[in-house]
N, C-alpha and C positions, 0 to 999 in steps of 0.2 A: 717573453715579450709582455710589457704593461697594457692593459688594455686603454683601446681607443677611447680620446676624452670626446668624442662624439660631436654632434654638430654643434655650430657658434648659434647664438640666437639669432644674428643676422642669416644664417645658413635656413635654420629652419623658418625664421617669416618667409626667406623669396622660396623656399620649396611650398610652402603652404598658400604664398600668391597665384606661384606657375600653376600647382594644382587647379585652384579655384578657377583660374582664365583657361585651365582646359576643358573644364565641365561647361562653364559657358560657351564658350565656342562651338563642345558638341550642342547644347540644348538651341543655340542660334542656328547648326546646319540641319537639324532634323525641323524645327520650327521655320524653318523658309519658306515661303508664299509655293516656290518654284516647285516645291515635293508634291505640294498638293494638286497642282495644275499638271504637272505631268511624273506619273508613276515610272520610277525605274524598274526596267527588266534588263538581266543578262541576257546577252543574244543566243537568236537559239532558241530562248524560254517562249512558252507558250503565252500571248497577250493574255493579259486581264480581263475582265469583264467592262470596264472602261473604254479600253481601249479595243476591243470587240465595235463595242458600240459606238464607235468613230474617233474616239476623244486618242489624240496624238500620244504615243510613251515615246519614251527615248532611252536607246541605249549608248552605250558606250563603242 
C-alpha cells in the first residue's frame, strides 16, 4: 500500500478553525457570569461553603 498523501491544505485550515472555536467556546462556558453566581454540585454532594451560607447552588 503507498502511503497516505495526507490532508489537503483546505483539510488542515478547517481542522485548525474547528479547533480554535472549540477552545473558545470552552474558555466562554467556564467564563460565564452564571458559574460565578451559582456553584455547581452533583447531587448528593455535600453544599459548599457558599451555599452553606445561604447563597442558592444548583444541581442537575
Amino acid at each position: 500500500m503507498p502511503d497516505s498523501p495526507g490532508w489537503s491544505d483546505e483539510q488542515k485550515e478547517t481542522v485548525d478553525r474547528m479547533w480554535a472555536e472549540i477552545r473558545q467556546l470552552s474558555i466562554d462556558v467556564v467564563d460565564h457570569p452564571q458559574l460565578e453566581e451559582r456553584p455547581y454540585r452533583h447531587p448528593g454532594e455535600e453544599p459548599h461553603a457558599a451555599e452553606a451560607a445561604g447563597t442558592p447552588g444548583r444541581s442537575l
